[in-house]
DRENDO-1510 file (C-alpha; in Angstrom, 1 decimal, always signed):
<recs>
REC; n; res; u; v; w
REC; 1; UNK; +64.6; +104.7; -62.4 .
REC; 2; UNK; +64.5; +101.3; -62.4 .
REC; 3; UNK; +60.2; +99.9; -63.3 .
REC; 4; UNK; +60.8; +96.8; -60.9 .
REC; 5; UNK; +62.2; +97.3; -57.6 .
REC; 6; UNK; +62.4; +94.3; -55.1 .
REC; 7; UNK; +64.4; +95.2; -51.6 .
REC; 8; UNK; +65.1; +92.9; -48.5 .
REC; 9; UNK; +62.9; +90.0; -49.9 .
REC; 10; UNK; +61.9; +86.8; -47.9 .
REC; 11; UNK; +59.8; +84.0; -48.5 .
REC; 12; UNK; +59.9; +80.2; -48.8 .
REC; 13; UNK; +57.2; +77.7; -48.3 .
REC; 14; UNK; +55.6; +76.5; -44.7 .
REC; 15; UNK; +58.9; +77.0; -41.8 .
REC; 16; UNK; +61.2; +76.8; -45.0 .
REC; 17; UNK; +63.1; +79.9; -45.8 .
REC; 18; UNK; +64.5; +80.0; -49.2 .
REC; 19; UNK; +65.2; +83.9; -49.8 .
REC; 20; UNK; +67.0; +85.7; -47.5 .
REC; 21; UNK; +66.9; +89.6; -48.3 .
REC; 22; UNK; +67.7; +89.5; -52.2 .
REC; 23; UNK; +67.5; +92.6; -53.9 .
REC; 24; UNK; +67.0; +92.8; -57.4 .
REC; 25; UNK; +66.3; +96.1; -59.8 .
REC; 26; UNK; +65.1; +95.5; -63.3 .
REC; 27; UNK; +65.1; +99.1; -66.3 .
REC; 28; UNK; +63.0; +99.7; -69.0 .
REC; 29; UNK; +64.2; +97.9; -72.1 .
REC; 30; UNK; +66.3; +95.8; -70.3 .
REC; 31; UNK; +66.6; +92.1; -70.2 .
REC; 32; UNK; +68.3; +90.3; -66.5 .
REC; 33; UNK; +68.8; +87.4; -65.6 .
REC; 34; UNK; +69.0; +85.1; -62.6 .
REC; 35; UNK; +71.6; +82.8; -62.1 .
REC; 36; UNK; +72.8; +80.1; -60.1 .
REC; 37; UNK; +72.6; +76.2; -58.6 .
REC; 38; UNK; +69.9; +74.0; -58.3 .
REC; 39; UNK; +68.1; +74.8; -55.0 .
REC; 40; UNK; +69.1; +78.5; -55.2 .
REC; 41; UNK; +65.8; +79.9; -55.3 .
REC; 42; UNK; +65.5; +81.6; -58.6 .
REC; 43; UNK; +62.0; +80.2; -59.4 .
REC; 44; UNK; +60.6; +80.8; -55.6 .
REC; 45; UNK; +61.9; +84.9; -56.5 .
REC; 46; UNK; +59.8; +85.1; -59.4 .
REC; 47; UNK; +56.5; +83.7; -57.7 .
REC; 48; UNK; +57.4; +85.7; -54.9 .
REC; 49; UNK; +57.6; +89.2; -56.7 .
REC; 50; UNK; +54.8; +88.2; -58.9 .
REC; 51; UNK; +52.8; +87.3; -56.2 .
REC; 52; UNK; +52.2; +83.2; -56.5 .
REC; 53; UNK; +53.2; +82.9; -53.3 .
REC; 54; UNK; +53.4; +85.5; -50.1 .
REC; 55; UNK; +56.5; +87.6; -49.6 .
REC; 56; UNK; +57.4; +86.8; -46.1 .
REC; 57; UNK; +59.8; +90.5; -46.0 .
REC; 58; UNK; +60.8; +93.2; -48.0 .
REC; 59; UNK; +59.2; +95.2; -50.9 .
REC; 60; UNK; +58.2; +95.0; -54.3 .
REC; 61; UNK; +57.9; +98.3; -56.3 .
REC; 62; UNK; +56.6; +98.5; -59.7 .
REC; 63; UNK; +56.3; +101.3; -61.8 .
REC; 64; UNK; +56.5; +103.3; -58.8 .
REC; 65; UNK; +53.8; +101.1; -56.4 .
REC; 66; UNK; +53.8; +98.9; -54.1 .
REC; 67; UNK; +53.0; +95.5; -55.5 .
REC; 68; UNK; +53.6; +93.5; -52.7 .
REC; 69; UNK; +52.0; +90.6; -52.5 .
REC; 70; UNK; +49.4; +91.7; -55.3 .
REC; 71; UNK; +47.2; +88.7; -56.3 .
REC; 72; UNK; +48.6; +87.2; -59.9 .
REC; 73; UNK; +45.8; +89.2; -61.4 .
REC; 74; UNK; +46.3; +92.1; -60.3 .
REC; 75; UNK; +49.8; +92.2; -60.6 .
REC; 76; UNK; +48.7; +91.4; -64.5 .
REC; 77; UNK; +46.5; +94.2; -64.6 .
REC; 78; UNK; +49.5; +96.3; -63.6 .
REC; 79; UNK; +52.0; +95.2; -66.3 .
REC; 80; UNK; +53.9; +92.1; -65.8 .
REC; 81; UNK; +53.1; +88.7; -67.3 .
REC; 82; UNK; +54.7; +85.2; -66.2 .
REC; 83; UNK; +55.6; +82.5; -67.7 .
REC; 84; UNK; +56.1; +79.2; -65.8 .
REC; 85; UNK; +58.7; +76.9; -66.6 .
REC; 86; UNK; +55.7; +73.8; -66.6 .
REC; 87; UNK; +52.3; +73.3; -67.0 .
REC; 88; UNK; +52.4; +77.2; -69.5 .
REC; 89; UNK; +50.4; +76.3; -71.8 .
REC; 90; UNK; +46.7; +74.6; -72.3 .
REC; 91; UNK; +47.5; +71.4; -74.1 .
REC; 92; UNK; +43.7; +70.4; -74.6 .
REC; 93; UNK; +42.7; +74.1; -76.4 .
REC; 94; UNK; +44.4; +75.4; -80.0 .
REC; 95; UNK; +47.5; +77.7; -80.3 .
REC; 96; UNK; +44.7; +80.6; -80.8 .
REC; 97; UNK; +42.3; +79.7; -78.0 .
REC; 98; UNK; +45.9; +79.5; -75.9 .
REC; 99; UNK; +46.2; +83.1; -77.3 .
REC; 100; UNK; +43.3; +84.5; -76.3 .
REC; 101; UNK; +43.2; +82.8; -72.9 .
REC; 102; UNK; +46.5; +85.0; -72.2 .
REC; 103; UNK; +44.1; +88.0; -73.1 .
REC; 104; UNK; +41.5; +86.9; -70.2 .
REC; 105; UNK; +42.2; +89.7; -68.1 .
REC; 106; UNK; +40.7; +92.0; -71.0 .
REC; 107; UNK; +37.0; +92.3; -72.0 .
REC; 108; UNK; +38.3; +91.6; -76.5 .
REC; 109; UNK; +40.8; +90.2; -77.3 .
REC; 110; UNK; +43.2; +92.6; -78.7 .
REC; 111; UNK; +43.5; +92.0; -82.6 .
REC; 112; UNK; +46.9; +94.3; -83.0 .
REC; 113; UNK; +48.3; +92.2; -80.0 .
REC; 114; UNK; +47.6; +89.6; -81.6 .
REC; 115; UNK; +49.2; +89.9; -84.7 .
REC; 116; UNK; +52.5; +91.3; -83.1 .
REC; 117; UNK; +52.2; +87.9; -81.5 .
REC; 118; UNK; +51.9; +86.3; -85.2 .
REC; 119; UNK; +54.9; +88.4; -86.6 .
REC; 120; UNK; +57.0; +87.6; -83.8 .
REC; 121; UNK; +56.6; +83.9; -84.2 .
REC; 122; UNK; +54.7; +82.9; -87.4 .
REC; 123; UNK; +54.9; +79.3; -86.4 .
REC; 124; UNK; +51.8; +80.3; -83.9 .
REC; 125; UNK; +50.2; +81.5; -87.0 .
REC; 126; UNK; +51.0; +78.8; -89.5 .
REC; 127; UNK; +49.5; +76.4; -86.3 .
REC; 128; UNK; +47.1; +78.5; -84.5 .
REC; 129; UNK; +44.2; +75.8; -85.4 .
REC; 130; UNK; +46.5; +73.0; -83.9 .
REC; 131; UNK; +45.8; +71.3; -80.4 .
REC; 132; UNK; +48.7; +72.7; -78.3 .
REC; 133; UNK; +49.9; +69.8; -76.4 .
REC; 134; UNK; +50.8; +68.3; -80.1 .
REC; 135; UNK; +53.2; +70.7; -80.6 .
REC; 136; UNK; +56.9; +70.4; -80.2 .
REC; 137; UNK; +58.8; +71.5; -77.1 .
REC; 138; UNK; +60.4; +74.8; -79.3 .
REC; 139; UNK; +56.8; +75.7; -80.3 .
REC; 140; UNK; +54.9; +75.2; -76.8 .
REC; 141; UNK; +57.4; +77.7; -75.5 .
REC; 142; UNK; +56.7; +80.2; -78.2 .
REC; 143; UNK; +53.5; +79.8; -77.4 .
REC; 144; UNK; +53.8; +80.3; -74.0 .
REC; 145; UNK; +56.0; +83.6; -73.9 .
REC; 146; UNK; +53.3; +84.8; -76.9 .
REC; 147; UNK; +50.5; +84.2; -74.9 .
REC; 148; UNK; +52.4; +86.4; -72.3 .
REC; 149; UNK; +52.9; +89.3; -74.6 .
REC; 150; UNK; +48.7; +89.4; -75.5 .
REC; 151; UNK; +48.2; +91.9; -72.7 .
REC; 152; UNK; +51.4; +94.0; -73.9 .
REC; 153; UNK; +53.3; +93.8; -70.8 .
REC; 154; UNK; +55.8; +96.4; -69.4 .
REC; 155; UNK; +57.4; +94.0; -68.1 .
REC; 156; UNK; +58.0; +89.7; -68.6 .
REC; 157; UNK; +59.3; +87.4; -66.4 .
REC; 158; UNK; +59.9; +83.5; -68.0 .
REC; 159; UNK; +61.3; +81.0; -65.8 .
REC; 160; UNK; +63.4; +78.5; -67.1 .
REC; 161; UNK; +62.9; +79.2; -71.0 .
REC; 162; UNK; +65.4; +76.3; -71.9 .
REC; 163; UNK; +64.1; +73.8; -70.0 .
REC; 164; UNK; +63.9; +70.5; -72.1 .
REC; 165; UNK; +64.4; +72.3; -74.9 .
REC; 166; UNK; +67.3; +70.2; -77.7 .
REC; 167; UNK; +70.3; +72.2; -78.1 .
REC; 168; UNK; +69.7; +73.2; -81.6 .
REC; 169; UNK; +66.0; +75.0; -80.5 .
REC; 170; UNK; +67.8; +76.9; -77.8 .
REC; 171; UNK; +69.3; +79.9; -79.4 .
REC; 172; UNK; +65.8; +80.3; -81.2 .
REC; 173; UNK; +64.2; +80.5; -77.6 .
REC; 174; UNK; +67.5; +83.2; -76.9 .
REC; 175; UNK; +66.7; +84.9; -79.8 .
REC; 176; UNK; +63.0; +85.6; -79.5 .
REC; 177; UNK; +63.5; +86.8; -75.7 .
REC; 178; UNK; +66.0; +89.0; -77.2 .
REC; 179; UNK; +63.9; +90.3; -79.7 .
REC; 180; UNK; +60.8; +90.5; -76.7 .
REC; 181; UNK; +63.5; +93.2; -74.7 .
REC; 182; UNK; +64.2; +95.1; -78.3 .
REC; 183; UNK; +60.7; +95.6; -79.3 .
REC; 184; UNK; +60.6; +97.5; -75.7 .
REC; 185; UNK; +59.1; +94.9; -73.1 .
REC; 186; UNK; +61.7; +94.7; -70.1 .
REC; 187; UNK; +62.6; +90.7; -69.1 .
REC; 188; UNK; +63.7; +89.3; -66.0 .
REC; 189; UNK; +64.1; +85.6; -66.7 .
REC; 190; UNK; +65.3; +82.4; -64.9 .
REC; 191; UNK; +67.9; +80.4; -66.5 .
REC; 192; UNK; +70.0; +77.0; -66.2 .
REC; 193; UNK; +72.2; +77.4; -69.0 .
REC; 194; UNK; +74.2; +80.6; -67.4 .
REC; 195; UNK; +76.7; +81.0; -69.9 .
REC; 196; UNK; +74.3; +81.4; -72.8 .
REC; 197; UNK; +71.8; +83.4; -71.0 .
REC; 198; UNK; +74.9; +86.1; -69.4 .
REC; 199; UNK; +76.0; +86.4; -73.3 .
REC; 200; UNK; +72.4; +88.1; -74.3 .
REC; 201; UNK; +71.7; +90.0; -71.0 .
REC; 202; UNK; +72.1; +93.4; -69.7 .
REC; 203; UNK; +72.9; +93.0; -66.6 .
REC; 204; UNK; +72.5; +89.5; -64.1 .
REC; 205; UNK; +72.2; +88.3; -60.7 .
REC; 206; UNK; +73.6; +85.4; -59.2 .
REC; 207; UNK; +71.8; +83.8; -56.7 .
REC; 208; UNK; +73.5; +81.0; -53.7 .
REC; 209; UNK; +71.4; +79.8; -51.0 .
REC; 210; UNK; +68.6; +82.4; -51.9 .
REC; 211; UNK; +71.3; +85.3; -51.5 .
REC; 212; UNK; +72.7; +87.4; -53.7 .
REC; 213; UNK; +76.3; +86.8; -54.1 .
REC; 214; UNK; +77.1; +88.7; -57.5 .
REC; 215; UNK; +75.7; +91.0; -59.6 .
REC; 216; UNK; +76.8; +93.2; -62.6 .
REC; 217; UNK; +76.5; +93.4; -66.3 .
REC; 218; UNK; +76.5; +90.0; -68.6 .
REC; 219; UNK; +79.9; +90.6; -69.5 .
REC; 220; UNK; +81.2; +91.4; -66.2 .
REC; 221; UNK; +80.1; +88.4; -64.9 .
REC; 222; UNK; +81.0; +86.9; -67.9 .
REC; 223; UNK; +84.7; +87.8; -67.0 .
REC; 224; UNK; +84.2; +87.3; -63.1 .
REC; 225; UNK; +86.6; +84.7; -62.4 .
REC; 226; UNK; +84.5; +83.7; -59.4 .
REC; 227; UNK; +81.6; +83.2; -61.6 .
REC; 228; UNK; +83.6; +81.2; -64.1 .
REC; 229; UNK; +84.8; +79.0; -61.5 .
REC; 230; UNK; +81.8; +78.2; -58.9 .
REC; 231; UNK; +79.0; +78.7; -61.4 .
REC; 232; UNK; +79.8; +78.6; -65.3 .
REC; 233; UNK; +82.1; +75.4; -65.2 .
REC; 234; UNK; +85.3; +76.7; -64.7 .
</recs>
């Protein structure tokens, strides 16, 4: 049974709709990806199921309940973190005080979450006294997806975790996420670079004119010549 369930799901913003009935399921363990052009609407799906902005349709199931349109918060207390493509970190506070603000929903801040959080990228660690915003763009992204994992979510969605990024950091990025599904917290992530992201997922969506048009394992649509053609350069 899949732990995130989203059926029939509309939304946009003011008399703009931008998702028209997209389905999307997401299993345990399992890291999925949404794909597509500019102006698809993969970013306005993930505020939409995690409750940024209002669902005009459909439903959103997780872990068995209704979630639909659950405030941020709430939909944090139930197990799922987010982590924006901009503004996702605190540039004025340190990499710890960044860490512990992605605790705030608890009443301590969890010590053994925080050291999975240090093992899983010791950069955080070697810097945690450093002022965030002086960081480099690799290490503000670490930062953000770690401050995401301080509440030990079932489930993660990151938006854009490229963005910016130079070429040489990006299979770093690839690699934690990777290593984020492996440790047992499910992903459902946004990404530009589709080739790169089908080749580490389980499964994928591709998304035109907030629809679905395809969907099936990395390597399927890896080999869909459709795919190749209209959205992973031919």
């Amino acid at each position: 049974m899949a732990i995130l369930e989203a059926r029939d799901v509309e939304t946009g913003y003011e008399d703009a709709k931008i998702i028209h009935g997209v389905d999307v399921d997401v299993y345990a363990d399992e890291l999925v990806t949404l794909i597509g052009p500019n102006g698809a609407g993969k970013s306005t799906l993930l505020k939409a199921l995690f409750g940024m902005i209002e669902c005009w349709d459909g439903t959103v199931v997780f872990n068995g309940e209704d979630i639909t349109n659950l405030e941020p918060h709430r939909v944090t207390r139930k197990g799922i973190c987010y982590v924006p493509q901009v503004d996702n970190i605190f540039p004025s506070l340190t990499v710890y005080e960044n860490l512990r603000m992605g605790a705030y929903i608890l009443d301590d801040v969890p010590e053994a979450a925080l050291h999975d959080v240090y093992d899983r990228f010791p950069v955080l660690e070697e810097r945690k006294n450093q002022v965030a915003g002086t960081l480099s763009g690799g290490q503000r992204q670490m930062l953000a997806m770690g401050r995401g994992l301080m509440v030990d979510p079932d489930l993660l969605f990151i938006d854009e975790p490229s963005a910016g990024l130079a070429p040489e950091l990006v299979d770093d990025v690839f690699e934690k996420i990777v290593e984020i599904r492996d440790d047992g917290t499910a992903v459902l992530f946004v990404e530009q670079n589709a080739r790169k992201a089908l080749q580490v997922s389980d499964r994928g969506y591709v998304l035109e004119m907030g629809r679905n048009q395809f969907e099936g394992t990395g390597d399927e649509l890896l080999e869909n010549e459709q795919v190749e053609e209209l959205y992973l350069g031919g």
